[in-house]
PyMOL Python script that loads the backbone (N, CA, C, O; Angstrom):
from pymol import cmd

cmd.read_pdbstr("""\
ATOM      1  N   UNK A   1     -20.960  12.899  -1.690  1.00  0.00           N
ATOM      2  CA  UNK A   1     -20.914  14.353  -1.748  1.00  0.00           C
ATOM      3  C   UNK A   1     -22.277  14.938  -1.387  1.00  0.00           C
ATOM      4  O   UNK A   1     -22.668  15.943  -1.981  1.00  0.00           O
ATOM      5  N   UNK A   2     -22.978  14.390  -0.492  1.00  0.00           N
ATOM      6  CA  UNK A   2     -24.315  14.943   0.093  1.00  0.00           C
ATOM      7  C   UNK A   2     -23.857  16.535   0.469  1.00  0.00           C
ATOM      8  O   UNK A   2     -24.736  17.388   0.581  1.00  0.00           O
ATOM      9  N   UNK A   3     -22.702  16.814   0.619  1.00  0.00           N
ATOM     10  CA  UNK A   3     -22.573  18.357   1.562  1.00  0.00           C
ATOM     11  C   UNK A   3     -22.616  19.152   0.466  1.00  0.00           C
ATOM     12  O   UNK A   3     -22.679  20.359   0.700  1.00  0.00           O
ATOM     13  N   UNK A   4     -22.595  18.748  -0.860  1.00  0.00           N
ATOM     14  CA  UNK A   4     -22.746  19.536  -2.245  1.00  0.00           C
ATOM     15  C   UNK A   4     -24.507  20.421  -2.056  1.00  0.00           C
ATOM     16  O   UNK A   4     -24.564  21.650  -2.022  1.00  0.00           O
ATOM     17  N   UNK A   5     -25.203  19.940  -2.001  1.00  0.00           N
ATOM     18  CA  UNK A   5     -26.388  20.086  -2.296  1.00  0.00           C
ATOM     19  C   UNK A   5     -26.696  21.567  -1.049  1.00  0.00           C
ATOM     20  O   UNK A   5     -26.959  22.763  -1.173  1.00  0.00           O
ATOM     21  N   UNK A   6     -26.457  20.538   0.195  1.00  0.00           N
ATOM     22  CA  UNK A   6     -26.568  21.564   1.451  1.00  0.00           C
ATOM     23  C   UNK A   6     -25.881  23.301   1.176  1.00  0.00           C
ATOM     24  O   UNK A   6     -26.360  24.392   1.486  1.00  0.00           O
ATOM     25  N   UNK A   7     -24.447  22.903   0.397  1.00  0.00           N
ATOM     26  CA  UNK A   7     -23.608  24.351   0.543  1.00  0.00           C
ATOM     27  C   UNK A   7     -23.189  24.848  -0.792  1.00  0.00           C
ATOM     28  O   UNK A   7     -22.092  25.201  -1.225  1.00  0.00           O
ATOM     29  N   UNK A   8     -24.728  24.755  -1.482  1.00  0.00           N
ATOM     30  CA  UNK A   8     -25.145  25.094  -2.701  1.00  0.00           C
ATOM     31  C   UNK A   8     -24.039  25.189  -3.613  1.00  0.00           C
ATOM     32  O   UNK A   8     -23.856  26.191  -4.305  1.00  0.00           O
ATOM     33  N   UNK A   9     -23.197  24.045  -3.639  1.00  0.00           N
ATOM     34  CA  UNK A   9     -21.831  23.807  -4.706  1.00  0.00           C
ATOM     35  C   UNK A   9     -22.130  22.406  -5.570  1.00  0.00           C
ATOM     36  O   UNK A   9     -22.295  21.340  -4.977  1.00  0.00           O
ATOM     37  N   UNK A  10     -22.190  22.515  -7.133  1.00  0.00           N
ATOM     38  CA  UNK A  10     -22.512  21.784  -7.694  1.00  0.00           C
ATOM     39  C   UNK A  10     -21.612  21.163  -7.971  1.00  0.00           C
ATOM     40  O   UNK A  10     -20.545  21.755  -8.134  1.00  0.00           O
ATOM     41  N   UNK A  11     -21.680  19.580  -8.151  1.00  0.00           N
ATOM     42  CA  UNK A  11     -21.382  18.836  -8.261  1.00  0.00           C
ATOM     43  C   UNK A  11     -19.766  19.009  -9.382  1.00  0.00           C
ATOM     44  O   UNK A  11     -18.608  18.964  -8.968  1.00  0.00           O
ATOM     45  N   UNK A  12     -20.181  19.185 -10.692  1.00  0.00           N
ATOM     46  CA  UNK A  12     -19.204  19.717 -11.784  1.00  0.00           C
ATOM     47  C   UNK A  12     -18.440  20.416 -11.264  1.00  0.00           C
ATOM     48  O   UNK A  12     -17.329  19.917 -11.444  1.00  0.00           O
ATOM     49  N   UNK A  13     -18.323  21.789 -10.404  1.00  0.00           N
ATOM     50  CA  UNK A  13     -17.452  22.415 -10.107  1.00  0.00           C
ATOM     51  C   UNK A  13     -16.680  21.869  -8.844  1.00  0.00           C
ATOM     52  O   UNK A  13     -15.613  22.337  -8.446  1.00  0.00           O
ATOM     53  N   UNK A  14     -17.312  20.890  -8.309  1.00  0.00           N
ATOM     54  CA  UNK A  14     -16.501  20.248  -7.387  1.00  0.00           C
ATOM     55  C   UNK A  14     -15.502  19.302  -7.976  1.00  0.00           C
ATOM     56  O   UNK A  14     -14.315  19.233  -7.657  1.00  0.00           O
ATOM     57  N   UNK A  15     -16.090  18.620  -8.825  1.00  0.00           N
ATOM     58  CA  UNK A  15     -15.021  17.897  -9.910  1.00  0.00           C
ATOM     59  C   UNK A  15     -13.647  18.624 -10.805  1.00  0.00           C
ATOM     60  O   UNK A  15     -12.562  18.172 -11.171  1.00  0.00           O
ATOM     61  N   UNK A  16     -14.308  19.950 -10.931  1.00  0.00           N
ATOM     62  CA  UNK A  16     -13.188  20.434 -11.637  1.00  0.00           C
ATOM     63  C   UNK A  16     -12.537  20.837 -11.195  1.00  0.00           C
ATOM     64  O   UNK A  16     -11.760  21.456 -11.923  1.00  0.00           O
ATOM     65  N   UNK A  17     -12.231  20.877  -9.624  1.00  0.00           N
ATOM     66  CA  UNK A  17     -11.702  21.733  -8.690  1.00  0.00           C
ATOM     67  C   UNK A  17     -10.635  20.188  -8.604  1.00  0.00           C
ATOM     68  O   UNK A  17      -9.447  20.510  -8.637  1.00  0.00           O
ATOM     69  N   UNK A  18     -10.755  19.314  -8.548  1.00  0.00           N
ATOM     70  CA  UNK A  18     -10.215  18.186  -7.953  1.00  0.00           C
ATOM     71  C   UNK A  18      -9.300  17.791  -9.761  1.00  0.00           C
ATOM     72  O   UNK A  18      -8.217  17.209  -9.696  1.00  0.00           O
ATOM     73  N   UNK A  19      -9.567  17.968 -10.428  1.00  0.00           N
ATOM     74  CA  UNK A  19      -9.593  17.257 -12.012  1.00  0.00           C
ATOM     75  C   UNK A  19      -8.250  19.085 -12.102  1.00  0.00           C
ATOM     76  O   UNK A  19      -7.114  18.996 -12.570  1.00  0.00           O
ATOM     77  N   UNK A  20      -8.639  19.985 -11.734  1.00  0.00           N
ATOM     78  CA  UNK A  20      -7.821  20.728 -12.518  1.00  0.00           C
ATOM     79  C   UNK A  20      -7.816  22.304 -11.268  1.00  0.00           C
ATOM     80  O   UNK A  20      -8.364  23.396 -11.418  1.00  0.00           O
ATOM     81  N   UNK A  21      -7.210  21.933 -10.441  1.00  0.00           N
ATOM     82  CA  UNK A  21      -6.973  23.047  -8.945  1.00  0.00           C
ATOM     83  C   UNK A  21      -6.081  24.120  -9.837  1.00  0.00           C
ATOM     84  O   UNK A  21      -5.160  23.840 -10.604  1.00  0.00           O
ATOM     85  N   UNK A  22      -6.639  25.490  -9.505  1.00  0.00           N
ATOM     86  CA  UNK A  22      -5.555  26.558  -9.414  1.00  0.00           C
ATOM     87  C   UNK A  22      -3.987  26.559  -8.596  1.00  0.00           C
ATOM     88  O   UNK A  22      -2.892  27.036  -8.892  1.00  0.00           O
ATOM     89  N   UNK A  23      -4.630  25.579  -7.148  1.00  0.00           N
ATOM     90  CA  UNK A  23      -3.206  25.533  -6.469  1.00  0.00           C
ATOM     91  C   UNK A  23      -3.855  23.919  -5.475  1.00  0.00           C
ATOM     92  O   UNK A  23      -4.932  23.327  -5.422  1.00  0.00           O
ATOM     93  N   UNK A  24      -2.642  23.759  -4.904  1.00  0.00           N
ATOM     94  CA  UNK A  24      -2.461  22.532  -3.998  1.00  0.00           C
ATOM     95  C   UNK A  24      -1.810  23.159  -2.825  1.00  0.00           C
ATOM     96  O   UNK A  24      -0.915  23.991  -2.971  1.00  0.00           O
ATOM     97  N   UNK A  25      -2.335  22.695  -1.407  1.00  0.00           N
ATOM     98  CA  UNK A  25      -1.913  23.358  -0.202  1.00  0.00           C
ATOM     99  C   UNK A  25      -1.795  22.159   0.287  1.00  0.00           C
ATOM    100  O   UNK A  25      -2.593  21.269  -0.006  1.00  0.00           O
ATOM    101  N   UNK A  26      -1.013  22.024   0.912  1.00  0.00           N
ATOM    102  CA  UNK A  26      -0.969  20.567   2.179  1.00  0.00           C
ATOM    103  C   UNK A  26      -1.886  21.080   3.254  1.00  0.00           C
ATOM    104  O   UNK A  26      -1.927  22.258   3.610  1.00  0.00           O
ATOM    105  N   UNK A  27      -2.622  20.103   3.743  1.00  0.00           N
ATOM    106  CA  UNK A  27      -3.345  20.347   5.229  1.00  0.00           C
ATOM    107  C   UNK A  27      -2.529  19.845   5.988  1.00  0.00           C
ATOM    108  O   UNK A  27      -1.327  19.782   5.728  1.00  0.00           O
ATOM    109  N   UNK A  28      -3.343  19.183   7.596  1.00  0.00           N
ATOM    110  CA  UNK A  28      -2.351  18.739   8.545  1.00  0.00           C
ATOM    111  C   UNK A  28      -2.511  17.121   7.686  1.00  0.00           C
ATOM    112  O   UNK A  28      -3.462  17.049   6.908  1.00  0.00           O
ATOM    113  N   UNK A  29      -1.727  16.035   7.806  1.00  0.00           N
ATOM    114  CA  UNK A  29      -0.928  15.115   7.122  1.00  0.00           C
ATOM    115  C   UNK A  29      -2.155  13.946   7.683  1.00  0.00           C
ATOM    116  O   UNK A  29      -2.268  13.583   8.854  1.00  0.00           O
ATOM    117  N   UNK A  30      -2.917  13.537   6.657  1.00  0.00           N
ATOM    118  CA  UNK A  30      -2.536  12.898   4.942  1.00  0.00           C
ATOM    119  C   UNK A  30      -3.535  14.104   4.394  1.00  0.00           C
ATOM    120  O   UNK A  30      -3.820  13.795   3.237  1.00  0.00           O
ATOM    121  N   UNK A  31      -4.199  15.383   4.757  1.00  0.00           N
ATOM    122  CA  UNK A  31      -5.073  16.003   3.922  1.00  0.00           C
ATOM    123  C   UNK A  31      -4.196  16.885   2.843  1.00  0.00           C
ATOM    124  O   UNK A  31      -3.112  17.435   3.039  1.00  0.00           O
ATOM    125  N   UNK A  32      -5.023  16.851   1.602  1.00  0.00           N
ATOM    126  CA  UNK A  32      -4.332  17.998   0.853  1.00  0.00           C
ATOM    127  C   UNK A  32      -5.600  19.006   0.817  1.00  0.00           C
ATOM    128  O   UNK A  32      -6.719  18.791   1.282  1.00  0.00           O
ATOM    129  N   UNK A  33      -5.103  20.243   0.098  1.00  0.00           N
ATOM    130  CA  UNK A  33      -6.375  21.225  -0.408  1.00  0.00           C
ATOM    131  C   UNK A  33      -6.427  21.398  -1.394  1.00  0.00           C
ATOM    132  O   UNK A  33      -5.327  21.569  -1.920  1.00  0.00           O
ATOM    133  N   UNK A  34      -7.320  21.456  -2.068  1.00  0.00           N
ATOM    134  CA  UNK A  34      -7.503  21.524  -3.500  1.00  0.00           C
ATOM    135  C   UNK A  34      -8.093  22.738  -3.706  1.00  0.00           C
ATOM    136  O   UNK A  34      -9.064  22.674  -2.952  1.00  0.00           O
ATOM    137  N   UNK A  35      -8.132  23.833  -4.258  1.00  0.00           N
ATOM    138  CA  UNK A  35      -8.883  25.553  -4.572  1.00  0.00           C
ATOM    139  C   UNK A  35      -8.890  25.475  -5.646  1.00  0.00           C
ATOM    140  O   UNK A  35      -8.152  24.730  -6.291  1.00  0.00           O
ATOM    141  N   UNK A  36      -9.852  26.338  -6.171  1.00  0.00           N
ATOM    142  CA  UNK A  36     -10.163  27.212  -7.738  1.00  0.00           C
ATOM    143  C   UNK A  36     -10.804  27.938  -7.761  1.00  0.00           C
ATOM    144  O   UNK A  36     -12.015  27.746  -7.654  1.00  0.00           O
ATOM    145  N   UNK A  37     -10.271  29.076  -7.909  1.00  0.00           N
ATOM    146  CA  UNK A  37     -11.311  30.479  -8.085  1.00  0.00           C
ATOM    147  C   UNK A  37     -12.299  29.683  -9.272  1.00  0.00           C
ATOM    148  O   UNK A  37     -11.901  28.899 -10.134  1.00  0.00           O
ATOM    149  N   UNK A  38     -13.874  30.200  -8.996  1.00  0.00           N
ATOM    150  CA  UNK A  38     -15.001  30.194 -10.367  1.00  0.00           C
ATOM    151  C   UNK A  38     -16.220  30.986 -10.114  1.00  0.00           C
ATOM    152  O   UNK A  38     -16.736  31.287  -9.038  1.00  0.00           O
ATOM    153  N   UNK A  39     -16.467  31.177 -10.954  1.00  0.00           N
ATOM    154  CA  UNK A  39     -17.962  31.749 -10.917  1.00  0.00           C
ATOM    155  C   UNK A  39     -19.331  31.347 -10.049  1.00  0.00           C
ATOM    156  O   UNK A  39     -20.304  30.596 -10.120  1.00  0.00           O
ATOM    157  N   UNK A  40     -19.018  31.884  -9.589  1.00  0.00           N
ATOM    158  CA  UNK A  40     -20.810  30.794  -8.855  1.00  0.00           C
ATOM    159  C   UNK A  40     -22.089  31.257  -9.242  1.00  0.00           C
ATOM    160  O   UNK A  40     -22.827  31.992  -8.586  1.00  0.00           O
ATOM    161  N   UNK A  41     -22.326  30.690 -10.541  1.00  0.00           N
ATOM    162  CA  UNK A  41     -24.055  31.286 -10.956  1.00  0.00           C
ATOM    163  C   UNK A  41     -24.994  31.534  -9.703  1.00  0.00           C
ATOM    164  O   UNK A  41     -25.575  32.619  -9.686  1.00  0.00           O
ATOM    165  N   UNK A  42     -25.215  30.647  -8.638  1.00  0.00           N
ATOM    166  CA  UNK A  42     -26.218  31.600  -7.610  1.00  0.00           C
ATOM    167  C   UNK A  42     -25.736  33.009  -7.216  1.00  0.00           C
ATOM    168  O   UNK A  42     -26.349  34.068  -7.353  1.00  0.00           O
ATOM    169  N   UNK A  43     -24.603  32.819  -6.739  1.00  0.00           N
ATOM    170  CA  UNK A  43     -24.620  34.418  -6.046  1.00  0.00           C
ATOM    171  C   UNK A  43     -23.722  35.482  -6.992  1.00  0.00           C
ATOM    172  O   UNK A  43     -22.994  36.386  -6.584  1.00  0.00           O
ATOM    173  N   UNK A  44     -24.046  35.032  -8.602  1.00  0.00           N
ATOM    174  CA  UNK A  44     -23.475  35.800  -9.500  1.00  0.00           C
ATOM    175  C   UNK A  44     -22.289  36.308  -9.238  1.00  0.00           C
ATOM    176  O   UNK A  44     -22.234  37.453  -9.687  1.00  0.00           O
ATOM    177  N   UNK A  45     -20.969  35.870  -8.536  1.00  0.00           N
ATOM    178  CA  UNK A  45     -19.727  36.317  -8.502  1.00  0.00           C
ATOM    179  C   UNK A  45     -19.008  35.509  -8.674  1.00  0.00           C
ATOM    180  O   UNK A  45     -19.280  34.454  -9.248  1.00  0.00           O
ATOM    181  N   UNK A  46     -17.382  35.971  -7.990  1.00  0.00           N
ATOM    182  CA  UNK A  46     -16.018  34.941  -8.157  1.00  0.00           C
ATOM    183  C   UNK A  46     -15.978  34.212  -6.666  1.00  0.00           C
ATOM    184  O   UNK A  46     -16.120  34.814  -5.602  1.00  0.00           O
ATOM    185  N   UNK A  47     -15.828  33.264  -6.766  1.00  0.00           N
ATOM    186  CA  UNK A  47     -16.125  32.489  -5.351  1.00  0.00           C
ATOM    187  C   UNK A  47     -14.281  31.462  -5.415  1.00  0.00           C
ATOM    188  O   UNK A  47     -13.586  31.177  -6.390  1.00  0.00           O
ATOM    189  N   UNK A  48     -14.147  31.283  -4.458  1.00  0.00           N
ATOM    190  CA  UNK A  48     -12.679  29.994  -4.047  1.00  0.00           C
ATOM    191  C   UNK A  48     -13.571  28.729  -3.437  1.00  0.00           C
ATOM    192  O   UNK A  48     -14.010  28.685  -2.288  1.00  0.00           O
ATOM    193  N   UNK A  49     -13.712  27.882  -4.285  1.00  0.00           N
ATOM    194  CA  UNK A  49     -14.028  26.794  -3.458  1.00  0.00           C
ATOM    195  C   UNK A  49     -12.583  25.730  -3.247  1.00  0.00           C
ATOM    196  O   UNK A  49     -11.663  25.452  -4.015  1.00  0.00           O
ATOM    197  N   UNK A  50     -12.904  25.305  -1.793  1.00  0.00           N
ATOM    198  CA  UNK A  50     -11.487  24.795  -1.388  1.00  0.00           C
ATOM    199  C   UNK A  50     -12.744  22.887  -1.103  1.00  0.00           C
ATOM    200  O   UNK A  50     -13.840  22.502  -0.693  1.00  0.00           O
ATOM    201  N   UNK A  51     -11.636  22.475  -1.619  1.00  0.00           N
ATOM    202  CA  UNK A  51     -11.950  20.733  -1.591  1.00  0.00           C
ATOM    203  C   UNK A  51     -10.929  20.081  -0.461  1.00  0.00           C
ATOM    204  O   UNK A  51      -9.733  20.213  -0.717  1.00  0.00           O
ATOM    205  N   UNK A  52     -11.173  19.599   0.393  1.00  0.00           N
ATOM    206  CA  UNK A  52     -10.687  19.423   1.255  1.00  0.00           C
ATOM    207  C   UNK A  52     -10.424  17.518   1.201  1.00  0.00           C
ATOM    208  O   UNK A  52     -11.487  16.920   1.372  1.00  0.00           O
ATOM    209  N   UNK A  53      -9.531  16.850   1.052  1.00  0.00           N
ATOM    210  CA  UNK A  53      -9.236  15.502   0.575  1.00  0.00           C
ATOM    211  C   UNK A  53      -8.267  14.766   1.598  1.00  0.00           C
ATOM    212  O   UNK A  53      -7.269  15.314   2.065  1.00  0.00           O
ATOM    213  N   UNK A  54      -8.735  13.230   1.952  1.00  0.00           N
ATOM    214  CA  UNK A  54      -7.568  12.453   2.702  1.00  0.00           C
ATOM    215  C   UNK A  54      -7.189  11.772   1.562  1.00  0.00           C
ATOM    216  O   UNK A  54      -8.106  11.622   0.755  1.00  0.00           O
ATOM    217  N   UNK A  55      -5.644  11.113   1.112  1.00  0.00           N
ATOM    218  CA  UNK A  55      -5.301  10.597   0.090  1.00  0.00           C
ATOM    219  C   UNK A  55      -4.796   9.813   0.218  1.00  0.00           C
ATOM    220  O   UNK A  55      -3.672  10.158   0.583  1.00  0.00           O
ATOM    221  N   UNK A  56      -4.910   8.297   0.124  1.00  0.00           N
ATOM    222  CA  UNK A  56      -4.174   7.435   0.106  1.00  0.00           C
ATOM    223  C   UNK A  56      -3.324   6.388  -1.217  1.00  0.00           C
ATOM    224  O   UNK A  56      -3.930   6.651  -2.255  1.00  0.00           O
ATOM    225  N   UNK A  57      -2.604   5.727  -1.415  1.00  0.00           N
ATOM    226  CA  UNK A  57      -2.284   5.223  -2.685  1.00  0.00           C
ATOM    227  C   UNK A  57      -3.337   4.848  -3.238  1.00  0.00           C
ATOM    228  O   UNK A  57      -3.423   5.218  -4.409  1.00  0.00           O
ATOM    229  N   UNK A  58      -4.531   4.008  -2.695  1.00  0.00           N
ATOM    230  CA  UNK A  58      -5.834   3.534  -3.577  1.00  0.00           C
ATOM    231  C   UNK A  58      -7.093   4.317  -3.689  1.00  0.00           C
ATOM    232  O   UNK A  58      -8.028   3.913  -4.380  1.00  0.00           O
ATOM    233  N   UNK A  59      -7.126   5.274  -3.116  1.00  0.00           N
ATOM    234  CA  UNK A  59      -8.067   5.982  -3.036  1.00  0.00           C
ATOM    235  C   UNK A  59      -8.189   7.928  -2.172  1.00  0.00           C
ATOM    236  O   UNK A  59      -7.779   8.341  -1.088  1.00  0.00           O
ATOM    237  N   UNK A  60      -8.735   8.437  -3.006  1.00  0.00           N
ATOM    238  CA  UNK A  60      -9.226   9.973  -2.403  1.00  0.00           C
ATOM    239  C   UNK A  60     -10.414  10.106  -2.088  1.00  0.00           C
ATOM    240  O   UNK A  60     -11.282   9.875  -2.930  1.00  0.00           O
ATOM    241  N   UNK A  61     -10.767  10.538  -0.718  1.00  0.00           N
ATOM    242  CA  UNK A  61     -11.704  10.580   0.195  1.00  0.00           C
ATOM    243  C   UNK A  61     -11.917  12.072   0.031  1.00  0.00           C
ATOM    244  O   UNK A  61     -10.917  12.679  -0.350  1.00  0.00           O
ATOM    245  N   UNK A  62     -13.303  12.981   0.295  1.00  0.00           N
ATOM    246  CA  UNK A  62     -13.217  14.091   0.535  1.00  0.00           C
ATOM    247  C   UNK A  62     -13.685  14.091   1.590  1.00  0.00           C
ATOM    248  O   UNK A  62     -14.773  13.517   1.622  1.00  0.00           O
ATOM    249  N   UNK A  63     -13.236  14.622   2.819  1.00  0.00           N
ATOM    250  CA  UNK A  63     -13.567  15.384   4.036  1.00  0.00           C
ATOM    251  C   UNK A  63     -14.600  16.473   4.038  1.00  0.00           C
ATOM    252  O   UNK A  63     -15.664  16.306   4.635  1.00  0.00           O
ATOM    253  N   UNK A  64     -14.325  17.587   3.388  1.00  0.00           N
ATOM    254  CA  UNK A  64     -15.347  18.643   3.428  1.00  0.00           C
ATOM    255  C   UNK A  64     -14.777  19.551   2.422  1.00  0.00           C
ATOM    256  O   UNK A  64     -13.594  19.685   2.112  1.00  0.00           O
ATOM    257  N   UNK A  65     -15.916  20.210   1.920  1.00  0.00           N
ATOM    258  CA  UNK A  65     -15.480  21.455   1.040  1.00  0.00           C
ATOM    259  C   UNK A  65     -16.239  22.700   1.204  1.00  0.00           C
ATOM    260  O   UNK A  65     -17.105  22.723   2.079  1.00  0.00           O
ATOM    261  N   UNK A  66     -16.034  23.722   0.492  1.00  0.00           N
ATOM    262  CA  UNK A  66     -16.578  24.680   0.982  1.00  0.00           C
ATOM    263  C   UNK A  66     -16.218  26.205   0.012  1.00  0.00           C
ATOM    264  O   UNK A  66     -15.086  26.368  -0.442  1.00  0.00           O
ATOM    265  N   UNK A  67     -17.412  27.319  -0.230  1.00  0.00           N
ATOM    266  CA  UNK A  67     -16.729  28.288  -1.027  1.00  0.00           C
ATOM    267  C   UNK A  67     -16.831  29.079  -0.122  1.00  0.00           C
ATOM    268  O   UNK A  67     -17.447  29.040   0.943  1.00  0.00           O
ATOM    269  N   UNK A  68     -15.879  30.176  -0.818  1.00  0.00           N
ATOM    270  CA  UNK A  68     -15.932  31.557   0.138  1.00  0.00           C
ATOM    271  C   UNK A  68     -15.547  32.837  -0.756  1.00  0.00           C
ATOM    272  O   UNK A  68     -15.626  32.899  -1.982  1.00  0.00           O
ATOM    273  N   UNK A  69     -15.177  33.699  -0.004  1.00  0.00           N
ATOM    274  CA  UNK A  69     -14.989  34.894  -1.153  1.00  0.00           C
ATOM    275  C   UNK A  69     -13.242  35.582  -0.512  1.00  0.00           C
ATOM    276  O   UNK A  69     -12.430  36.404  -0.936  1.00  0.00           O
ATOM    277  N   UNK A  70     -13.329  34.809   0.519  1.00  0.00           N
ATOM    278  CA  UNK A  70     -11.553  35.472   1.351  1.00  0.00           C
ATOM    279  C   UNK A  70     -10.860  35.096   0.285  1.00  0.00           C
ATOM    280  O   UNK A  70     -10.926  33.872   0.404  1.00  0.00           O
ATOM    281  N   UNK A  71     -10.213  35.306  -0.715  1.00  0.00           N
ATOM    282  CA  UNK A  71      -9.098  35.017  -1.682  1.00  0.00           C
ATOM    283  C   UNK A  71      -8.198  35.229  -1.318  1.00  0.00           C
ATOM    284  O   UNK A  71      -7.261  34.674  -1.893  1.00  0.00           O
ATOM    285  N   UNK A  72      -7.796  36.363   0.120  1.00  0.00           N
ATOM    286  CA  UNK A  72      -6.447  36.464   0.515  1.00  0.00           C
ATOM    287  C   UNK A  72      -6.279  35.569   1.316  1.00  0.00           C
ATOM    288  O   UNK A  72      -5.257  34.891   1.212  1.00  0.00           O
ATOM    289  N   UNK A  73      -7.083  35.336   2.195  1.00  0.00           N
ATOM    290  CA  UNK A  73      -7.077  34.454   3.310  1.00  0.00           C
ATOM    291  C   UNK A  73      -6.476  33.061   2.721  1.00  0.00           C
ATOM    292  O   UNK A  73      -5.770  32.461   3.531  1.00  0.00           O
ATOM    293  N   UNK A  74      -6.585  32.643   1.859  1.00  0.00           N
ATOM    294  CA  UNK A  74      -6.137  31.247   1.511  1.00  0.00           C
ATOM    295  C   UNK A  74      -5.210  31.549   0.466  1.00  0.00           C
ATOM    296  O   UNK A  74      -5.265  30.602  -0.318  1.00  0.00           O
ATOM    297  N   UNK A  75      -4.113  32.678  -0.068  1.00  0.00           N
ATOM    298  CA  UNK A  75      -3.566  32.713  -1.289  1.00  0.00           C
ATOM    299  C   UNK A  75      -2.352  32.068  -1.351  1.00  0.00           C
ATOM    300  O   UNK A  75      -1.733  32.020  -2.414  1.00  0.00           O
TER     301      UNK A  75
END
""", "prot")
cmd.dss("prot")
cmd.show_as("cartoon", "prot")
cmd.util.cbc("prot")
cmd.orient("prot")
C-alpha cells in the first residue's frame, strides 16, 4: 500500500473501507469496489474513498484506491 502515503489516505481507513464498505460495486471482472464515506482529518471534511481490489479464492490484491468528494458520481 505505498499509494497510501502518496494520496494522503491512511492506512486504518483503508482497512476499514475493505473490513466494513458502505457499498460493493462490481468493476470490469475479477475487480470489485469497495467505498465508505469518512472524515478525512487533513482536509477536515466528508471524503468517499473507493478501494479498488482483484479477488481471487486465496487472496485480495488492491489495484488502486483513491478519495474524492463526487458522492453522486459513484452512488
Amino acid at each position: 500500500m505505498d499509494d497510501l502515503a502518496a494520496r494522503d489516505i491512511s492506512r486504518e481507513d483503508a482497512e476499514r473501507t475493505l473490513e466494513a464498505p458502505d457499498r460493493i460495486a462490481e468493476g470490469r471482472p475479477p475487480r470489485v469496489i469497495y467505498q465508505r464515506r469518512y472524515h478525512d482529518a487533513l482536509l477536515g471534511e466528508e471524503m468517499l474513498l473507493r478501494v479498488v481490489i482483484e479477488e481471487t479464492e486465496v487472496v485480495q490484491v488492491i489495484v488502486t484506491l483513491y478519495k474524492t468528494s463526487k458522492f453522486n458520481k459513484y452512488a
